[in-house]
MARLO-434540 format. One record per residue (C-alpha): residue number from 1; residue in three letters; x, y, z. Coordinates in Angstrom, 2 decimals. Layout:
N
(r NUM, ALA, (X, Y, Z))
...
! end
This chain:
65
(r 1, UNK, (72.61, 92.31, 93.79))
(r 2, UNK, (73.85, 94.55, 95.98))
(r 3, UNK, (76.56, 97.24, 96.10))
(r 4, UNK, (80.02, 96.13, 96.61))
(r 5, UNK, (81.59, 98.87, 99.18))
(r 6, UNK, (84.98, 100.25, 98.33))
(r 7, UNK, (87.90, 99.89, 100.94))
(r 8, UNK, (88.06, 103.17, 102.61))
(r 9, UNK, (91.71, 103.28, 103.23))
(r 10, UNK, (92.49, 102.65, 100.05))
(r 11, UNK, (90.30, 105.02, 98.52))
(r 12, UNK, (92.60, 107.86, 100.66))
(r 13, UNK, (95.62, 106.54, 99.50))
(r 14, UNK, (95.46, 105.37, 95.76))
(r 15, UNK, (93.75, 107.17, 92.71))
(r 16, UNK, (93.22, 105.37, 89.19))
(r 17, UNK, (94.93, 106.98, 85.57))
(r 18, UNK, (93.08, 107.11, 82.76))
(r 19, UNK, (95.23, 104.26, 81.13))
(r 20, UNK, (94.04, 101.88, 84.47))
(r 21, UNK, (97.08, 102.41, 86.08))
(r 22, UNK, (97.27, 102.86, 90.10))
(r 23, UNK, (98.64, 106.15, 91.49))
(r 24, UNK, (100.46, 106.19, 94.72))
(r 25, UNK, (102.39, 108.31, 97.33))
(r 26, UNK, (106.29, 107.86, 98.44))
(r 27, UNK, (106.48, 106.29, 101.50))
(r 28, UNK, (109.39, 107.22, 103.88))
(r 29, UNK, (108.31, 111.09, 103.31))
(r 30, UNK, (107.05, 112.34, 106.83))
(r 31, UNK, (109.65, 112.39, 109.59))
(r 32, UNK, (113.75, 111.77, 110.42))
(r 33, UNK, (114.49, 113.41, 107.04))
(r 34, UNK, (117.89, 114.54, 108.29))
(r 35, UNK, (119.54, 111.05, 107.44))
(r 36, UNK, (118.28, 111.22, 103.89))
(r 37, UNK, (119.75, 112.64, 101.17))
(r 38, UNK, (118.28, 115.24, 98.66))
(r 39, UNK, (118.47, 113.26, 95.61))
(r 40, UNK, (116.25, 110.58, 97.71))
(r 41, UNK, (113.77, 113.09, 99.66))
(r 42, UNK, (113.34, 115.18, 95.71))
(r 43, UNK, (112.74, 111.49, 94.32))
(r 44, UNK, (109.91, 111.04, 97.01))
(r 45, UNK, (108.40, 114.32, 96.49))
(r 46, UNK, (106.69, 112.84, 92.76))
(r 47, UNK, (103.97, 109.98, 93.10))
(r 48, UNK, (104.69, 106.38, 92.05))
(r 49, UNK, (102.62, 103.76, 90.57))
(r 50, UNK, (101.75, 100.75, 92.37))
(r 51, UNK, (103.71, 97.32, 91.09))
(r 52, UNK, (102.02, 95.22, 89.08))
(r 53, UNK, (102.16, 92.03, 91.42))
(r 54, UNK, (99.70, 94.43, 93.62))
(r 55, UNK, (97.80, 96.19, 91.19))
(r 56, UNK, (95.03, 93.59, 90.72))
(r 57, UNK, (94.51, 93.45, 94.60))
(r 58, UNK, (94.03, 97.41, 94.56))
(r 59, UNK, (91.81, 97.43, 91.99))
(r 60, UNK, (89.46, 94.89, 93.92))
(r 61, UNK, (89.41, 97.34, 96.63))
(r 62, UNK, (88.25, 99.87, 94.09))
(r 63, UNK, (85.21, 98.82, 91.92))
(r 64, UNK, (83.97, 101.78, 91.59))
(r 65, UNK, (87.15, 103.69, 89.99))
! end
């Protein structure tokens, strides 16, 4: 049987917890950050976790984590 190959942009954008959970960035973080407010760019600033409607579809993209 061969190896399966993990997806490579999701390897760059999601990392697994020890617990199995799936790590991942704030999106609306990189530009036209004068319209946003503090509380909402200090909230994006900490990583998320994925939901867990998605996290089976990550982890498929991942067999190696």
């Amino acid at each position: 049987m061969p190896k399966m190959k993990t997806h490579s942009g999701a390897k760059k954008r999601f990392k697994m917890t020890k617990n199995g959970k799936v790590k991942r960035g704030s999106a609306y973080t990189s530009h036209i950050l004068n319209k946003k407010t503090t509380k909402v760019k200090r909230n994006n600033r900490h990583p998320q976790y994925v939901d867990k409607t998605n996290e089976d579809a990550v982890k498929q993209m991942l067999p190696y984590s």
